[in-house]
C-alpha positions as CSV (number, residue, x, y, z in Angstrom):
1,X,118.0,95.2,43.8
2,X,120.9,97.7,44.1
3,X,120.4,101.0,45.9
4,X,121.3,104.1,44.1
5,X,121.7,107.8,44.8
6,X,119.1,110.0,43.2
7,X,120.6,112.8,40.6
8,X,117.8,115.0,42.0
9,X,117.0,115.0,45.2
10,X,120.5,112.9,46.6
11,X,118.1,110.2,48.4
12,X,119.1,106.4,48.1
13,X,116.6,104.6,46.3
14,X,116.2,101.1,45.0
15,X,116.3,100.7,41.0
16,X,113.9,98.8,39.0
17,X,115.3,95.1,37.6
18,X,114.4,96.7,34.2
19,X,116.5,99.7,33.9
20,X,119.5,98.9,36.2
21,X,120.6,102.2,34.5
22,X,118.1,104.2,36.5
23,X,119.6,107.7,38.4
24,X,116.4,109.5,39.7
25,X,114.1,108.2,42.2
26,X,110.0,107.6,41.5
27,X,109.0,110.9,43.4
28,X,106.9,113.5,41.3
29,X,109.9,115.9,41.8
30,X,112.6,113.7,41.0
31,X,110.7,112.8,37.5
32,X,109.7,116.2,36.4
33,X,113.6,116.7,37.2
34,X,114.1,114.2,35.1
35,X,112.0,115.5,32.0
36,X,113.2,118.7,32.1
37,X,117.1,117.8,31.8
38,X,115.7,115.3,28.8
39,X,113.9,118.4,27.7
40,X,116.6,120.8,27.8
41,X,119.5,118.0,26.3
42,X,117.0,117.1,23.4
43,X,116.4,121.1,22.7
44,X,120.7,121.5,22.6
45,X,121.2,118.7,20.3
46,X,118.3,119.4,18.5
47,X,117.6,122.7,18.0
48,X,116.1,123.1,14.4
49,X,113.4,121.1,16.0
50,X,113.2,122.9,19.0
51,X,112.7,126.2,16.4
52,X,110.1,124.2,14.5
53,X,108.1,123.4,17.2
54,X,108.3,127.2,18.6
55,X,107.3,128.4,15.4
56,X,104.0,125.7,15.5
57,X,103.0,127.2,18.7
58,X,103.4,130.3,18.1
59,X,100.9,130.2,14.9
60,X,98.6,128.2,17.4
61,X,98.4,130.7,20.3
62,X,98.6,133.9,18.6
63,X,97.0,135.7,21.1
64,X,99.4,134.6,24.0
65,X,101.6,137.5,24.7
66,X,98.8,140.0,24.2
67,X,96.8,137.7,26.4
68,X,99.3,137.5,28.7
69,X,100.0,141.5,28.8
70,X,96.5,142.0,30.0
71,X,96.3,139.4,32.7
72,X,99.6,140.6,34.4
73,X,100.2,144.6,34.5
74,X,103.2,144.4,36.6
75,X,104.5,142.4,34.1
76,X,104.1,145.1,31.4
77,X,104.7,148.3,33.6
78,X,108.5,146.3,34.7
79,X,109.2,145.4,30.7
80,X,108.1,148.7,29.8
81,X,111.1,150.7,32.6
82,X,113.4,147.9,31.1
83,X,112.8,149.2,27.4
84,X,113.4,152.5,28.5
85,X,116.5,151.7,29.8
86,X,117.9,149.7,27.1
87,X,116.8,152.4,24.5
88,X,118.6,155.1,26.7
89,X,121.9,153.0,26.5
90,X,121.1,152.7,23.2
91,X,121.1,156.6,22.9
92,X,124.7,156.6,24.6
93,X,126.8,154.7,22.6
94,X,128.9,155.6,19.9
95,X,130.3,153.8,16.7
96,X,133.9,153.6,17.6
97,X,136.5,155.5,15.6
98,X,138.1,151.9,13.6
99,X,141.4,154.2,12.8
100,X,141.2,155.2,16.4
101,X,141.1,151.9,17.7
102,X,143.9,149.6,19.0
103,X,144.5,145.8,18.7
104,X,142.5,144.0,21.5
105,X,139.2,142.6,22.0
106,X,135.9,144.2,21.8
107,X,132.6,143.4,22.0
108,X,130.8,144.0,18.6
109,X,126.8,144.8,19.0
110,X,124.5,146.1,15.9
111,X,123.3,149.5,16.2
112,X,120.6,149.2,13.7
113,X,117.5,149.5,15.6
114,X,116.2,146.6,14.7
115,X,117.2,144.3,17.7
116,X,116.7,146.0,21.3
117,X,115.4,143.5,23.5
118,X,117.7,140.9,22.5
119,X,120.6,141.7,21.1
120,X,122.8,139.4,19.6
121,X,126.7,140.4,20.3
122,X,130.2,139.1,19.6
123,X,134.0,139.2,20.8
124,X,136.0,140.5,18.1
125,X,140.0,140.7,18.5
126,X,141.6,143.2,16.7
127,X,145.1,142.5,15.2
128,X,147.5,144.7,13.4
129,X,148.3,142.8,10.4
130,X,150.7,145.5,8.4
131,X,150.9,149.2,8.9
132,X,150.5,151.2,5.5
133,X,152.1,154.7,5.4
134,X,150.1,157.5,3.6
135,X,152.5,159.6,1.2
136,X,151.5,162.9,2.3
C-alpha cells in the first residue's frame, strides 16, 4: 500500500487498495475536513440546490432564529450595536452628484432601505463616452 500525505492534517498515511485516489487520512478530524470541502464544492457548483434546500429548512424550523435570540442575549445585544451602526452609516451617505462625478471606479450600493444587514454592492467604472455642449 502506498503512503500518502493527508490534505488535512499533513500526516503520512497508508491508502486503502480500493480508492488509490484517497488524500485525507481515517481520523474523525481529517473526515469531517473532508465533508465540509465536499460540502462547500457541491454548494458552489450547485447553488440552486443549495437555495432549495435553505428554503426547506427554513419552512421546517421556523422558530430558529427567534429561538435562537432568546437562548443567547449577547448574541442579540452585539447584533443590535451592529444595526445601529450600519443605520448610522446609512444616515451619512449621500447620492453622489452623477454630473459632478468623474470617470473612475466606484462602488455602487442601493440606498433603498430595504437591504441593511446585507447589502449587495457593485464596482461600476465610469467612462466618458462624448461630451455634449449645452447651447446656452
Amino acid at each position: 500500500m502506498p503512503t500518502k500525505k493527508c490534505a488535512a492534517c499533513s500526516q503520512f498515511f497508508k491508502t486503502w487498495p480500493q480508492t488509490p485516489q484517497q488524500k485525507f487520512c481515517s481520523k474523525p478530524e481529517c473526515q469531517r475536513e473532508r465533508r465540509r470541502l465536499n460540502k462547500q464544492s457541491h454548494r458552489e457548483v450547485n447553488p440552486e440546490a443549495h437555495a432549495k434546500e435553505s428554503r426547506v429548512w427554513a419552512t421546517m424550523n421556523p422558530d430558529y432564529w427567534k429561538n435562537y435570540r432568546a437562548g443567547h442575549p449577547a448574541y442579540v445585544e452585539r447584533n443590535r450595536k451592529q444595526q445601529k451602526q450600519r443605520n448610522q452609516l446609512r444616515r451619512q451617505e449621500e447620492i453622489p452628484n452623477i454630473e459632478a462625478m468623474s470617470p473612475g471606479r466606484y462602488l455602487l450600493t442601493p440606498l433603498d432601505g430595504k437591504r441593511i444587514a446585507k447589502r449587495a454592492s457593485w464596482v461600476v467604472e465610469i467612462t466618458v463616452l462624448s461630451v455634449f455642449q449645452h447651447d446656452g
